[in-house]
Backbone as XML, in Angstrom:
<?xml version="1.0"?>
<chain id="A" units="angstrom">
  <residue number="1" name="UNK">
    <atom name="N" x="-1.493" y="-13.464" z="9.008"/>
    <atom name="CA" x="-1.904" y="-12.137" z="8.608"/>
    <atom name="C" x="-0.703" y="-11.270" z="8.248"/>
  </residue>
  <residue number="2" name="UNK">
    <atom name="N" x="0.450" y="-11.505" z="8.919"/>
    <atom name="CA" x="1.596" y="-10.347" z="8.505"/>
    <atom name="C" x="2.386" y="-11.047" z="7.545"/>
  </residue>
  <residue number="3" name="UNK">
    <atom name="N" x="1.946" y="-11.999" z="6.693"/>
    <atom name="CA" x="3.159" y="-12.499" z="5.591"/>
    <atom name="C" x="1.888" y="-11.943" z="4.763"/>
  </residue>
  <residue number="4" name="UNK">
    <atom name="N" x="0.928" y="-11.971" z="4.539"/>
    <atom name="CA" x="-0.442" y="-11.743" z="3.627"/>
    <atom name="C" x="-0.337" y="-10.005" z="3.120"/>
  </residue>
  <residue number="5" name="UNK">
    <atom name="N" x="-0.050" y="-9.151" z="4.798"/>
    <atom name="CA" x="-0.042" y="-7.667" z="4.434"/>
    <atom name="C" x="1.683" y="-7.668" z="3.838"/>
  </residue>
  <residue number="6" name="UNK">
    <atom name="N" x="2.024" y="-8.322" z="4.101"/>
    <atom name="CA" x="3.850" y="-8.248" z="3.354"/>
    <atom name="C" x="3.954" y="-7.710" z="2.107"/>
  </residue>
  <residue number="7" name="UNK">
    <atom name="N" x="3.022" y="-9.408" z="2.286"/>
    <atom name="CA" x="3.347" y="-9.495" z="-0.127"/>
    <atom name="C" x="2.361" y="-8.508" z="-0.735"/>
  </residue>
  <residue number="8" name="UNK">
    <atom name="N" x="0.762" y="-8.236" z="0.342"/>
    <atom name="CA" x="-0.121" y="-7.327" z="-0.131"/>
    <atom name="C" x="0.859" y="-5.918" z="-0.617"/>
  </residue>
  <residue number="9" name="UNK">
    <atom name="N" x="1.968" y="-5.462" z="0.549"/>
    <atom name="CA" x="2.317" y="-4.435" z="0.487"/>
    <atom name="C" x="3.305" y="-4.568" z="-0.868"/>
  </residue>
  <residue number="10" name="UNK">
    <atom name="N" x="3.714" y="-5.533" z="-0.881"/>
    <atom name="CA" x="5.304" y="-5.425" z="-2.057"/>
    <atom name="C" x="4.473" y="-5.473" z="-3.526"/>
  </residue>
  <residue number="11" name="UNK">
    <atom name="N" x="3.073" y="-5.832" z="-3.300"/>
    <atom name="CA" x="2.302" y="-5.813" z="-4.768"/>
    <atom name="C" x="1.953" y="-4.296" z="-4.830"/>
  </residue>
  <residue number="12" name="UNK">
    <atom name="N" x="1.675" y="-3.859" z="-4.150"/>
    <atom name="CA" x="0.839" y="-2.548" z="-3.961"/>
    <atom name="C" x="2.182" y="-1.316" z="-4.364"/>
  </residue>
  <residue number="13" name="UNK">
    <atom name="N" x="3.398" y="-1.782" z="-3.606"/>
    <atom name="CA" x="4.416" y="-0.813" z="-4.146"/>
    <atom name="C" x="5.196" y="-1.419" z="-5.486"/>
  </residue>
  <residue number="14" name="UNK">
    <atom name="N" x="5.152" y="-2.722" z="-5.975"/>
    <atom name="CA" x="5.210" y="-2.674" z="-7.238"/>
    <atom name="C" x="4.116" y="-1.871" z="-8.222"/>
  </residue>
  <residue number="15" name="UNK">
    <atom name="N" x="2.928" y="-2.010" z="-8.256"/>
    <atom name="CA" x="2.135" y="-1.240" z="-8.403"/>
    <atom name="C" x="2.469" y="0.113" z="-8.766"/>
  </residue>
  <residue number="16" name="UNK">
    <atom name="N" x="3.012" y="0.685" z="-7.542"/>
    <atom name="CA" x="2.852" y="2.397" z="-7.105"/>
    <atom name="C" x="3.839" y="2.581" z="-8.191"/>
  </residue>
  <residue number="17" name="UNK">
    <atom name="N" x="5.583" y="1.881" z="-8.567"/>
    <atom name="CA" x="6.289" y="2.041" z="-9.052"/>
    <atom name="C" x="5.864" y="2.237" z="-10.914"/>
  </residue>
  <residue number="18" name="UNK">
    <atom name="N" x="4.773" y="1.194" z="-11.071"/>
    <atom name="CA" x="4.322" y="1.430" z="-12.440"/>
    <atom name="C" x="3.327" y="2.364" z="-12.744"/>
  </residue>
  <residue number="19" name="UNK">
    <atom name="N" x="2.587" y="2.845" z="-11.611"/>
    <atom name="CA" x="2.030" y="3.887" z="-11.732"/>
    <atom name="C" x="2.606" y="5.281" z="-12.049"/>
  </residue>
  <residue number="20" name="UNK">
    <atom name="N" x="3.650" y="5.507" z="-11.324"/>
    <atom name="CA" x="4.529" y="6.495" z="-11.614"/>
    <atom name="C" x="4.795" y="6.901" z="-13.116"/>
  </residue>
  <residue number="21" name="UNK">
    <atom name="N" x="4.734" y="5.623" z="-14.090"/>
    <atom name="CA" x="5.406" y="6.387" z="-15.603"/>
    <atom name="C" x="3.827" y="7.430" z="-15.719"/>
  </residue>
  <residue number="22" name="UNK">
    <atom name="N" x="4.234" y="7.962" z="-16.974"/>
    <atom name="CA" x="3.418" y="8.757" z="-17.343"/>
    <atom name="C" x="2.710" y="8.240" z="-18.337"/>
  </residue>
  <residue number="23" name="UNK">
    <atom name="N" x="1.336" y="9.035" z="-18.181"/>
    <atom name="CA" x="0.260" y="8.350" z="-18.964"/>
    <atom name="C" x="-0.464" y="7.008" z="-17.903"/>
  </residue>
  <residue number="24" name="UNK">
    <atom name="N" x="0.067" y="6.054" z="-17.286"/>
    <atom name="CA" x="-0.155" y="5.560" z="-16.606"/>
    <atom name="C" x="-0.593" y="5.711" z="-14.940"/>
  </residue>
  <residue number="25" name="UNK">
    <atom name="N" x="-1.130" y="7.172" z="-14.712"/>
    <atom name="CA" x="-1.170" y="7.588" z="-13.828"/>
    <atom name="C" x="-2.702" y="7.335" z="-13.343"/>
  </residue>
  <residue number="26" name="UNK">
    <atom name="N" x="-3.807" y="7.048" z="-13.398"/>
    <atom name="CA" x="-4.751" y="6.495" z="-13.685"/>
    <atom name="C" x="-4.947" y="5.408" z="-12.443"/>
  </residue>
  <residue number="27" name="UNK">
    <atom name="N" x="-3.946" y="5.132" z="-12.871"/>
    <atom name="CA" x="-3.352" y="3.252" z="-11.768"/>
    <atom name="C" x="-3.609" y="3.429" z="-10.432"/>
  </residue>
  <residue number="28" name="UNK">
    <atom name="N" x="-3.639" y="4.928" z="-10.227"/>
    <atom name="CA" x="-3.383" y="5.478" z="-9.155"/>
    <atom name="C" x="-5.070" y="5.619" z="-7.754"/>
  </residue>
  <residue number="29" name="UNK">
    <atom name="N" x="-5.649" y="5.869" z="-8.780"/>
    <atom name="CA" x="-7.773" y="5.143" z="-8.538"/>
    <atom name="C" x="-7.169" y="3.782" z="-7.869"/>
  </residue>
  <residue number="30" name="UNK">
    <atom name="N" x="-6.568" y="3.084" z="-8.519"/>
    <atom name="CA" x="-6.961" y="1.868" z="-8.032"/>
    <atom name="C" x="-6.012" y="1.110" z="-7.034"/>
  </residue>
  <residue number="31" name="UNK">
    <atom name="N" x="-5.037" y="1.809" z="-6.882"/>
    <atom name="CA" x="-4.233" y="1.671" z="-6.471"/>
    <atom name="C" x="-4.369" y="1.684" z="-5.165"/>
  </residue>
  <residue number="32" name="UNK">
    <atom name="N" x="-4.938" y="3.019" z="-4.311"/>
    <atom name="CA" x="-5.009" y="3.614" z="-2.898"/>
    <atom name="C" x="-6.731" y="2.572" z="-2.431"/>
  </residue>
  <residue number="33" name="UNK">
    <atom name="N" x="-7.643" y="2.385" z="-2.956"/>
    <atom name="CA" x="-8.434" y="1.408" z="-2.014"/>
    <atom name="C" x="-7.522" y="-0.104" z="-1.828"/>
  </residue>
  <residue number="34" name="UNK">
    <atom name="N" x="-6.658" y="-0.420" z="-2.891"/>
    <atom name="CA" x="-6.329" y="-1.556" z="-3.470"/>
    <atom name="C" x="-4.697" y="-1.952" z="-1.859"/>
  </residue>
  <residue number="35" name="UNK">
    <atom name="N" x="-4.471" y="-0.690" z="-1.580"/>
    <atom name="CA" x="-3.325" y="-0.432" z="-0.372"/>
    <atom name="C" x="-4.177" y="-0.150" z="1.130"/>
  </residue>
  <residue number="36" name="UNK">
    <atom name="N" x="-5.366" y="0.480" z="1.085"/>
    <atom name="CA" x="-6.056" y="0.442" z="1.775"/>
    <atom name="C" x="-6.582" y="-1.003" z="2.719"/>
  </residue>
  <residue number="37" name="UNK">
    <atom name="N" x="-6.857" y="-1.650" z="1.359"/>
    <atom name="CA" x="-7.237" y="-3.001" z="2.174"/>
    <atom name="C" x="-5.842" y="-3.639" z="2.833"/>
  </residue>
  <residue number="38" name="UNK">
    <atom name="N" x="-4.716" y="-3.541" z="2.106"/>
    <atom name="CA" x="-3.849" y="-4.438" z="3.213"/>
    <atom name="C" x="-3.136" y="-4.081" z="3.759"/>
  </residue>
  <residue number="39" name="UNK">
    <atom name="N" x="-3.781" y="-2.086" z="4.019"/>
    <atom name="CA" x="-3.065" y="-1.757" z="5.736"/>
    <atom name="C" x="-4.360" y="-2.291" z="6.878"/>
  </residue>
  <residue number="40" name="UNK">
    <atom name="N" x="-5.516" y="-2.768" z="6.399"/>
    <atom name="CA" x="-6.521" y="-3.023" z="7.090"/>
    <atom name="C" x="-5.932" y="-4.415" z="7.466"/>
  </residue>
  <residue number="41" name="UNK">
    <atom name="N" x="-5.737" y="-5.322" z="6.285"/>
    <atom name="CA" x="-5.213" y="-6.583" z="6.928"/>
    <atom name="C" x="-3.798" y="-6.373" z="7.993"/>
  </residue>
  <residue number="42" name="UNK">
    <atom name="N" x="-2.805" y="-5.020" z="7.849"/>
    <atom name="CA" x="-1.659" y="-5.179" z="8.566"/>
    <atom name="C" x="-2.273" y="-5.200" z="9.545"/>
  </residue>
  <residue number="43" name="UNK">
    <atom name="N" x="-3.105" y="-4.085" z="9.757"/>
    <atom name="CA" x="-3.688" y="-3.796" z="11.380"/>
    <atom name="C" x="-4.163" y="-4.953" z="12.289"/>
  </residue>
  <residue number="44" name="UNK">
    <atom name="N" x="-5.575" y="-5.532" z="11.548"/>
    <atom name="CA" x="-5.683" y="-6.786" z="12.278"/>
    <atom name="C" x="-4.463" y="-7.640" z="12.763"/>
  </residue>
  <residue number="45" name="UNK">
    <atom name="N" x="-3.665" y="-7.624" z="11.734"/>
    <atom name="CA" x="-2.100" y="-8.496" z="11.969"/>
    <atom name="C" x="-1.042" y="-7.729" z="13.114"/>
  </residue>
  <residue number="46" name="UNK">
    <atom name="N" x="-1.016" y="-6.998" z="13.118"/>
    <atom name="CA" x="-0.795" y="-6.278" z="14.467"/>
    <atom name="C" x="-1.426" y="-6.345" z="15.447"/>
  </residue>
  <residue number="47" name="UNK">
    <atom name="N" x="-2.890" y="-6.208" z="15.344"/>
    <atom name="CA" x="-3.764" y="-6.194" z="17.005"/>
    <atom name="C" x="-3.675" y="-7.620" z="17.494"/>
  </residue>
  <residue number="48" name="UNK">
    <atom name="N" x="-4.046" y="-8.470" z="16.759"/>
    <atom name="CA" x="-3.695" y="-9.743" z="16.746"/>
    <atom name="C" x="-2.922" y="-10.978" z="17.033"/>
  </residue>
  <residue number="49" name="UNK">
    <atom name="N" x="-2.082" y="-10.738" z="17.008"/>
    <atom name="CA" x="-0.307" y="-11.154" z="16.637"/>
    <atom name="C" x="0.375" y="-11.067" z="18.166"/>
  </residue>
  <residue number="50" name="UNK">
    <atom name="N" x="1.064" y="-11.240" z="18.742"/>
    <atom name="CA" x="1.836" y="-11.116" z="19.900"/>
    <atom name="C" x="3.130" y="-10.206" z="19.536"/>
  </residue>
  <residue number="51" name="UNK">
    <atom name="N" x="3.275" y="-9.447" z="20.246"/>
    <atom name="CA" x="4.525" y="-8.198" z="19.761"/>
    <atom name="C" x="5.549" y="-8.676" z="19.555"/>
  </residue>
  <residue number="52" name="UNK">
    <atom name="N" x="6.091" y="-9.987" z="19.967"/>
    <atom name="CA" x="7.216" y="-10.330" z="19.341"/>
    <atom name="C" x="7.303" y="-10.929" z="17.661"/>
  </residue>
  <residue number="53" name="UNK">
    <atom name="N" x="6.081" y="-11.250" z="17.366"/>
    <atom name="CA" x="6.063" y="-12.331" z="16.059"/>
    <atom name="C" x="5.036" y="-10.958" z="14.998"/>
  </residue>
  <residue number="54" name="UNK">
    <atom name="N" x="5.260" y="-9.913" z="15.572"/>
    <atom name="CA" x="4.129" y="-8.811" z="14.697"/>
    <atom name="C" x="5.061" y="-7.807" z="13.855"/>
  </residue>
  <residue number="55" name="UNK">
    <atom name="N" x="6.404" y="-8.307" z="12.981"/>
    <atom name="CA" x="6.970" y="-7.179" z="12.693"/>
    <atom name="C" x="7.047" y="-7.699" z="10.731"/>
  </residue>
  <residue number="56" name="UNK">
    <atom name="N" x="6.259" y="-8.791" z="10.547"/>
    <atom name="CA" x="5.967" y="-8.526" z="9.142"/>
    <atom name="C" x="4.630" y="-7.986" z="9.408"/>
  </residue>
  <residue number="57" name="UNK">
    <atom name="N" x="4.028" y="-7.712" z="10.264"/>
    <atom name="CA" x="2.508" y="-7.178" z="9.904"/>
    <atom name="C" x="2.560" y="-5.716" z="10.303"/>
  </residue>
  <residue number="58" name="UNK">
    <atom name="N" x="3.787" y="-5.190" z="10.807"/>
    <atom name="CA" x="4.517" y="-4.006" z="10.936"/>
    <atom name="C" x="4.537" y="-3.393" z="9.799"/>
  </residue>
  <residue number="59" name="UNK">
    <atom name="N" x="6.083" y="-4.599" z="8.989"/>
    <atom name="CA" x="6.030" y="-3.692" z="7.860"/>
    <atom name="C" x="5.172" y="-3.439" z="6.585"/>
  </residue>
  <residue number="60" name="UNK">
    <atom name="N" x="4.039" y="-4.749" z="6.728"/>
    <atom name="CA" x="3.278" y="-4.540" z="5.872"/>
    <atom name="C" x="2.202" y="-3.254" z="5.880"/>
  </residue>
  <residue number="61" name="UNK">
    <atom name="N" x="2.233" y="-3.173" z="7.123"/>
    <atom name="CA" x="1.483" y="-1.675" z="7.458"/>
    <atom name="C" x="1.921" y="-0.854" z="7.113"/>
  </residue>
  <residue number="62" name="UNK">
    <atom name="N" x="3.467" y="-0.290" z="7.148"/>
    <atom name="CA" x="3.812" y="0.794" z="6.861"/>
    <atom name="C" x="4.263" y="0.794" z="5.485"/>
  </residue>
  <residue number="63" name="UNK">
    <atom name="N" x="4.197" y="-0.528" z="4.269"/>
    <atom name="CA" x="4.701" y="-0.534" z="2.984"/>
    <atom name="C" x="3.136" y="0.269" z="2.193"/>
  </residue>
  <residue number="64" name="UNK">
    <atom name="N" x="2.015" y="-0.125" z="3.074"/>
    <atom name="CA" x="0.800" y="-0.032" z="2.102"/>
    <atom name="C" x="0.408" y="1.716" z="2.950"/>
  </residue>
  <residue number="65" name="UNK">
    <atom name="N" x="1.153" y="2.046" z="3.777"/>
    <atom name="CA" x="1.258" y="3.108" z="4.271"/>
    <atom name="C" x="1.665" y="4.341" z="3.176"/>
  </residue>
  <residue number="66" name="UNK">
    <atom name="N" x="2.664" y="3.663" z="2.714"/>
    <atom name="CA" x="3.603" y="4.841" z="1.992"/>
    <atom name="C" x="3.042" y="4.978" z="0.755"/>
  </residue>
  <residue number="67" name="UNK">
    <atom name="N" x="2.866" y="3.176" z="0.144"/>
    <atom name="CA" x="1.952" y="3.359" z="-1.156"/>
    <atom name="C" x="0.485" y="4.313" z="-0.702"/>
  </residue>
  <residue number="68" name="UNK">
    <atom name="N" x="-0.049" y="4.599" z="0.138"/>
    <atom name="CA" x="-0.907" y="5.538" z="-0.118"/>
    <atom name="C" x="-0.698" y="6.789" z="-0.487"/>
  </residue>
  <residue number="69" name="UNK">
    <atom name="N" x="0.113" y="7.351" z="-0.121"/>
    <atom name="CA" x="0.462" y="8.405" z="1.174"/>
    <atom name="C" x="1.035" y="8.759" z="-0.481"/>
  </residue>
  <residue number="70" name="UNK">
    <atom name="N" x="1.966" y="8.211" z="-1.378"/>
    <atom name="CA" x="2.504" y="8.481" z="-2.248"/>
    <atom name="C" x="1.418" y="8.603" z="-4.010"/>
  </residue>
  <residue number="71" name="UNK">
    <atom name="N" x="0.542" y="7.301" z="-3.613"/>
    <atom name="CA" x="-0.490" y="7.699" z="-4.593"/>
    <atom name="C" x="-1.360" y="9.009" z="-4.355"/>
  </residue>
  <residue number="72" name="UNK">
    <atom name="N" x="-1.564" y="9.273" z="-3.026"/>
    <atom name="CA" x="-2.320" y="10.472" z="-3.022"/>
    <atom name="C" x="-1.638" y="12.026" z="-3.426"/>
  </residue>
  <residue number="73" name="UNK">
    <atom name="N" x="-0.562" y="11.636" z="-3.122"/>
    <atom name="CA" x="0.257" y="13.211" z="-3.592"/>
    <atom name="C" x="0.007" y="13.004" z="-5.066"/>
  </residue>
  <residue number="74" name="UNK">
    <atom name="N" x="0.708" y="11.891" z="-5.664"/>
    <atom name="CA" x="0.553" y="11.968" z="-7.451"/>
    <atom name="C" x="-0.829" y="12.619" z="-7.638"/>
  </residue>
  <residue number="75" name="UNK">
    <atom name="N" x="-1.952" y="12.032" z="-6.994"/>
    <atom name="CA" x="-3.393" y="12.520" z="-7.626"/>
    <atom name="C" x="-3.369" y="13.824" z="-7.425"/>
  </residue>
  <residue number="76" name="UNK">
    <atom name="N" x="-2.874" y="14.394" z="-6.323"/>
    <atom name="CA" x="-3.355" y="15.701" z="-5.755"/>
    <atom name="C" x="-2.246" y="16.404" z="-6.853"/>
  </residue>
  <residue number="77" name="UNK">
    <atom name="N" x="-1.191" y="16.338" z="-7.369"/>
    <atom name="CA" x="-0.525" y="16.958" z="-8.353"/>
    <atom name="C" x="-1.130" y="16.911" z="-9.693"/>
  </residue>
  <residue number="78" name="UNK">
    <atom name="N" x="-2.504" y="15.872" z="-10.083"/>
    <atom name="CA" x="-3.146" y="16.002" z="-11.264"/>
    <atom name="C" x="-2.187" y="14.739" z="-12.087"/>
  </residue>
  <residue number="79" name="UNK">
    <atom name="N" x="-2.087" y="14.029" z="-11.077"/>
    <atom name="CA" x="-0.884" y="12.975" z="-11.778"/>
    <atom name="C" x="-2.064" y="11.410" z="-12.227"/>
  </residue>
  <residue number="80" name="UNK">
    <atom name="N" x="-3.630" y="11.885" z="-12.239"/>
    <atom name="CA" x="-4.613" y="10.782" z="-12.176"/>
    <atom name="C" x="-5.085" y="10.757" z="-13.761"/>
  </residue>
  <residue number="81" name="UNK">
    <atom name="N" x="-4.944" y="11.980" z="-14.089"/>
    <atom name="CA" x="-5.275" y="12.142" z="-15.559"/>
    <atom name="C" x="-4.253" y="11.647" z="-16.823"/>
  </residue>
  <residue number="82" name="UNK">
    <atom name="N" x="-3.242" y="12.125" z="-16.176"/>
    <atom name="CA" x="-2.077" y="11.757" z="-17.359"/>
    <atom name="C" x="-1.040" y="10.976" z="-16.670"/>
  </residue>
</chain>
């Protein structure tokens, strides 16, 4: 589960990074359910996991963390339209 939310997360912030140009802001809809699901998979991968072997499902939590957290400001700036 925490190599799965890893790469989920490094797709999701490649993603976020192409979302960013302009005009391409749009990306951004699909983006935050699309990060959603694999802070859901980090979590399980955290509850799951034994605390020593749980720190890719750590950071996959907090990569699909930020990709939210960062798509939602773009939208809330009107960054969904253009």
């Amino acid at each position: 589960m925490g190599l799965i939310s890893l790469l989920w997360g490094i797709v999701a912030l490649l993603w976020m990074i192409l979302a960013l140009i302009p005009l391409l802001g749009w990306g951004n809809w699909f983006l935050i359910p699309f990060a959603a699901v694999g802070a859901i998979i980090a979590a399980i991968g955290v509850l799951f996991t034994s605390s020593e072997k749980n720190g890719r499902a750590k950071t996959g939590l907090l990569l699909n963390a930020i990709v939210i957290v960062v798509g939602v400001v773009r939208l809330g700036i009107g960054g969904g339209v253009i």
